[in-house]
Residue, then its C-alpha position, 0 to 999 in steps of 0.5 A: x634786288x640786284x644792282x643791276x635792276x634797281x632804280x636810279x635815284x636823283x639823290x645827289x648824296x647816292x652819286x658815286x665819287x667818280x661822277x659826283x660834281x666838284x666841289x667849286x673853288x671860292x673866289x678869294x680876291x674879294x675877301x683879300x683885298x677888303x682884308x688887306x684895306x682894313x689893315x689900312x684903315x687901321x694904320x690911318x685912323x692910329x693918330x700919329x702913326x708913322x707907318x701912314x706915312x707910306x700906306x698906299x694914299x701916300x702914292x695916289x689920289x684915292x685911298x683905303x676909303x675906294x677899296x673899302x666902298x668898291x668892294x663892298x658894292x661886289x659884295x652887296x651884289x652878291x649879298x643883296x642882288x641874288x636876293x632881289x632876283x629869288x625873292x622880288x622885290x619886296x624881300x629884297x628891299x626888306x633884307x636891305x633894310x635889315x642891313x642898313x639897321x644892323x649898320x646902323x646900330x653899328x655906327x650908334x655903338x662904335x661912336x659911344x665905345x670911342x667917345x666913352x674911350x677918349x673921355x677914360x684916356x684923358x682922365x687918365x691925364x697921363x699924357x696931359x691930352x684932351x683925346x676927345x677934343x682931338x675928334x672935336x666933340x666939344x658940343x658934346x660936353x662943352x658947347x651945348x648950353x650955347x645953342x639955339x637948339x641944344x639936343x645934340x644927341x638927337x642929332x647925331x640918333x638922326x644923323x643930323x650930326x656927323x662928327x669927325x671920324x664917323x662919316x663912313x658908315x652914314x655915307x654907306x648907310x645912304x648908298x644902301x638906301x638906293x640900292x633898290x631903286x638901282x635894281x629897278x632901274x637896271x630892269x628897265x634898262x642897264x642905260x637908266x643906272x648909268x644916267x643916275x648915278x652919274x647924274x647924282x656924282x656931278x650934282x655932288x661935285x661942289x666946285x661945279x655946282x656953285x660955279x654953275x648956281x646950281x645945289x649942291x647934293x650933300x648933308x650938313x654935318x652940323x645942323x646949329x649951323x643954319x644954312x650959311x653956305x661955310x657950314x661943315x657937310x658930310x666929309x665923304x658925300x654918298x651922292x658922290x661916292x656912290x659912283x665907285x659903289x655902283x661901278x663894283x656893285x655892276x661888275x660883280x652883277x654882271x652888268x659890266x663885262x670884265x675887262x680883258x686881260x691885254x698888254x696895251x690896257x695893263x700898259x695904260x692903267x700902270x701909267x696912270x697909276x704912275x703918272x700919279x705919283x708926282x702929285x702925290x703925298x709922297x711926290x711933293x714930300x720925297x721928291x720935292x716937285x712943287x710945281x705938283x704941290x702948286x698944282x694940288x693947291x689949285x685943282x683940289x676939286x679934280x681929286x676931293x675926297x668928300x665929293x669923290x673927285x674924278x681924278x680918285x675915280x680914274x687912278x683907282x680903277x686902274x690900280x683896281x684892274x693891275x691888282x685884279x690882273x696879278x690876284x689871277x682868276x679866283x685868286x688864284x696867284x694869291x693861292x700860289x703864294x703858299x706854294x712858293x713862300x710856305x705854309x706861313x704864307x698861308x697862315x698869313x693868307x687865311x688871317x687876311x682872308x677871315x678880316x675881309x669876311x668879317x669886314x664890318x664888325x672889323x672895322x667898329x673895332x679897327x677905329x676903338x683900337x685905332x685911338x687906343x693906339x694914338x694913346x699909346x705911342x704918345x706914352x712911349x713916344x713913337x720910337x721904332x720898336x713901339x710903332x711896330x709893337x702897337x701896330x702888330x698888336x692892332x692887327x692882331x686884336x683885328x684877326x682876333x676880331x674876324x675869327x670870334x665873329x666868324x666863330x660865333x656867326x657859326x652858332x656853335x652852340x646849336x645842336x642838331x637834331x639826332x646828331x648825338x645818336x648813335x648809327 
C-alpha cells in the first residue's frame, strides 16, 4: 500500500513531529514558593536561631504559615478539585479523606520522632536543658498523675490535645475536612462560599465575639482544663485560617479572575507592603518607632496569628500579587534567572523546586531537624560560622528529603511488562 492511499489514524504516537502538539511548559511558581516557605519554616522552628531574626515575618504582619496554607489551597485545587469534577462527588470526597488520614498518620508520626528526639537530647545532658519541657510536654511525663482525667495520649490520638509546635497539620487536617461541602456550595452558587467562609473567619476572631457575647470558633488544645474562658485553644484556628485556604484554593479553581497586571495595583500593594514595616518586628527593633510597638500592644486582634487577623490577611496577598507579578507568567523570570546567573541558578532553582513538591514529608522532616539543630548551636554557642553550618546542614538534609521522597514515589522498583524484551 502506497503512502498515498493509507488510512489516516488518530493515534497520537503515528503524528509526525512537525504537527505533533507541544509539549506544555509547567507552571513553576507554585513549587518555588512553597520551597522557598519550607526553608523558612525551618530557620523558624531551629530555637535560637539567629538567621530568624531577618526572615520575611520579621518585615510584616504574616508569615511562612500564610504561604504554606495559601499555597497549599492552589494546590488542593489542582489535586482534589479536577477529582470532584471527573469522578463526582463521592470519589472526591473519598480522595479527600485519604489525604486528611495520610496528614494524619503524618502529625502522629512527626510528634513522636520529635518527642522521642528531645527526651534523647536531654539525656544526653550535654547542655544541662531539658529539650522537652522547651515544647512543654510536661503532662506528657510529669503531670498526668494529677488529672481528673489522665489519658493523655488518647487526647492528643483524638486531637483533643494539641501541644505546642503541632497545631499545623490539625489545623490543615480541619480545613480539608470542608473542602467538600466548599465544592457543593460553589455549585450552587460562587456567593454561598463567599458568605461561609467569611462567616466562619469573623466568628473566629476572638477579640470580636467576646466583645459581642457571642462563640467563639476554636478548639481547646488542652482538654483537663475544663471549659474556663483562660484555657489555652488551638494556636492557628482552622475557622479562621481557612479563609486564606479558600481564597488560593479560588484563584487556582478559577472562581476568582486573576488579577491584572497595572502600575496603579502593583503601586497599591508595594504600599502597604511598605506601610507595614513600622509596625513590624524589624520597625520596632531596628528602627525604634515605639509609637508602633504601642500600638502592637493595643490592636493585637487586628493582626492574630491563632485567629488569622485581617491585617495578616491584606499584607499577604499584597505581598502574594508583587511575588506572582515578578515570578511572570509560568515562572518564567524564575526561568530566566538561569540564563542570566548560570547553570548554578539552576541547580539551585531545581533544589527549591523539588522541596516545594515534596512539601509535606519536608515539612515532618524540617521540624525533627529544626530542634536537632537548636541542639547544636547550644553546644557550639551560636558563633557566625556555626549558624551558617547548621543551617545549610538543615537545608540540605531538606533537598535530600525531596529528592528521596520523590525518588521513591517514582517506584523505581516496578518494572514494566515486556520492557526487558528485545525489538
Amino acid at each position: 500500500m502506497t503512502a498515498a492511499n493509507t488510512p489516516l489514524r488518530a493515534d497520537p504516537s503515528a503524528m509526525s513531529p512537525q504537527v505533533a502538539e507541544p509539549r506544555r511548559e509547567r507552571d513553576i511558581r507554585l513549587d518555588f514558593f512553597r520551597g522557598i516557605a519550607m526553608f523558612i519554616i525551618l530557620f523558624a522552628h531551629t530555637p535560637g536561631n539567629p538567621w530568624t531574626s531577618w526572615i520575611p515575618a520579621r518585615w510584616g504582619f504574616s508569615d511562612a504559615t500564610e504561604m504554606f496554607v495559601f499555597c497549599s489551597g492552589m494546590a488542593s485545587a489542582i489535586a482534589f478539585g479536577a477529582t470532584f469534577d471527573r469522578a463526582g462527588m463521592f470519589l472526591g470526597t473519598a480522595r479527600v479523606g485519604y489525604r486528611i488520614w495520610q496528614v494524619y498518620w503524618a502529625h502522629v508520626g512527626l510528634f513522636f520522632a520529635t518527642a522521642a528526639l528531645t527526651v534523647y537530647l536531654t539525656e544526653l545532658d550535654i547542655t544541662s536543658r531539658n529539650y522537652w519541657g522547651q515544647l512543654n510536654l510536661w503532662m506528657l511525663f510529669v503531670e498526668s498523675e494529677h488529672w481528673e482525667n489522665p489519658n493523655i495520649l488518647l487526647s492528643f490520638m483524638t486531637l483533643r490535645w494539641v501541644p505546642n509546635l503541632f497545631d499545623i497539620l490539625p489545623m490543615y487536617m480541619v480545613i480539608l475536612a470542608m473542602m467538600p461541602v466548599v465544592i457543593i456550595l460553589s455549585r450552587l452558587h460562587f456567593g454561598l462560599v463567599v458568605l461561609a467562609s467569611v462567616t466562619m473567619w469573623v466568628f473566629a476572631q476572638r477579640n470580636l465575639m467576646e466583645h459581642f457575647g457571642l462563640p467563639y470558633l476554636n478548639f481547646t488544645a488542652e482538654p483537663w482544663v475544663g471549659n474556663d474562658d483562660w484555657q489555652r485553644r488551638w494556636f492557628l484556628n482552622p475557622f479562621g485560617w481557612q479563609l486564606l485556604f479558600f481564597t488560593g484554593f479560588a484563584f487556582m479553581r478559577g472562581w476568582i479572575p486573576k488579577p491584572p497586571v497595572t502600575a496603579w495595583l502593583l503601586c497599591v500593594a508595594a504600599f502597604i507592603v511598605v506601610l507595614n514595616i513600622p509596625f513590624s518586628n524589624i520597625g520596632v527593633r531596628e528602627f525604634g518607632f515605639e509609637w508602633a510597638r504601642e500600638w502592637r500592644m493595643d490592636h493585637r486582634q487586628w493582626f492574630s496569628k491563632t485567629d488569622h487577623g485581617i491585617l495578616r490577611y491584606v499584607q499577604f496577598l499584597a505581598l502574594a500579587y508583587l511575588a506572582w507579578v515578578f515570578a511572570g507568567d509560568k515562572g518564567s523570570r524564575i526561568r530566566a534567572g538561569t540564563s542570566a546567573l548560570g547553570r548554578s541558578w539552576g541547580k539551585i532553582l531545581a533544589m527549591i523546586l523539588k522541596v516545594g513538591q515534596q512539601s509535606l514529608a519536608v515539612f515532618v522532616v524540617s521540624i525533627i531537624v529544626g530542634r536537632l539543630n537548636g541542639f547544636i548551636l547550644d553546644v557550639f554557642d551560636r558563633d557566625a560560622v556555626a549558624v551558617t553550618l547548621v543551617n545549610l546542614f538543615g537545608m540540605a538534609v531538606l533537598v535530600a528529603t525531596a529528592y528521596l521522597v520523590g525518588w521513591t514515589k517514582s517506584q523505581p522498583w516496578r518494572v514494566t511488562g515486556g520492557s526487558n524484551v528485545k525489538a
